[in-house]
C-alpha positions in Angstrom: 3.7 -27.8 11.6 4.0 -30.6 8.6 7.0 -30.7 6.7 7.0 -28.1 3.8 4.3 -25.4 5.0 7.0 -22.8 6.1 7.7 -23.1 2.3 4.0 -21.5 1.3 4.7 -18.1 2.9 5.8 -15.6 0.4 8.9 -12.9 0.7 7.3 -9.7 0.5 8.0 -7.5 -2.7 7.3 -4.1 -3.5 4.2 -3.4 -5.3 3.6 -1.4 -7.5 -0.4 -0.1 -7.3 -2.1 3.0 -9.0 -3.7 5.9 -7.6 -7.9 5.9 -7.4 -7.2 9.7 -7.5 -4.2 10.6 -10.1 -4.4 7.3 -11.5 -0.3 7.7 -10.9 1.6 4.3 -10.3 2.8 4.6 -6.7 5.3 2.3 -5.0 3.8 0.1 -1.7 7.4 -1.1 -0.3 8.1 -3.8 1.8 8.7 -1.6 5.1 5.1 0.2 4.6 3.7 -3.6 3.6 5.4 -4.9 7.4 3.8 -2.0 9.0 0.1 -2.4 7.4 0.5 -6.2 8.8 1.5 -5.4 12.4 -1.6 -2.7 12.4 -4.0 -5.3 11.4 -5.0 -3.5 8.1 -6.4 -5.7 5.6 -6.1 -4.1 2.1 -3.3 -2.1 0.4 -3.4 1.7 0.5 -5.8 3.2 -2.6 -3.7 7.0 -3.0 0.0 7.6 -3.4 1.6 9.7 -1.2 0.5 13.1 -2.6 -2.9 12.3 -2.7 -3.1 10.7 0.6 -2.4 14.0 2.3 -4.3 16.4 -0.1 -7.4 13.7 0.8 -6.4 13.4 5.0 -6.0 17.9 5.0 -9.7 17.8 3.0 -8.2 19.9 0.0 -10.3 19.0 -3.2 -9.9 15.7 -4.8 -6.4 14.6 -4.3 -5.6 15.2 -8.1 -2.3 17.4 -7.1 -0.1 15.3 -9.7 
């Protein structure tokens, strides 16, 4: 490793992302951001929390908000 590269790896943040279904702003911690990385997922999560179970159970269009 070269002098300085340590330095290019970013702290993570919370984000803050909107729904696809609510269009709600929802907040992606830093715990839930850790835990996507050590699964191997590869994009943030598209639903809030609300609208992540109403899609998973198969009730409607998530638009419980």
């Amino acid at each position: 490793m070269q002098q300085g590269e340590s330095s290019m790896v970013q702290p993570l943040t919370p984000l803050y992302l909107t729904c696809v279904d609510c269009n709600e702003e929802f907040v992606f911690p830093v715990s839930a951001q850790e835990y996507f990385i050590e699964q191997g997922y590869q994009h943030h999560p598209k639903r809030c929390k609300s609208c992540h179970n109403t899609h998973k159970r198969g009730d409607g269009n998530g638009s419980s908000h």
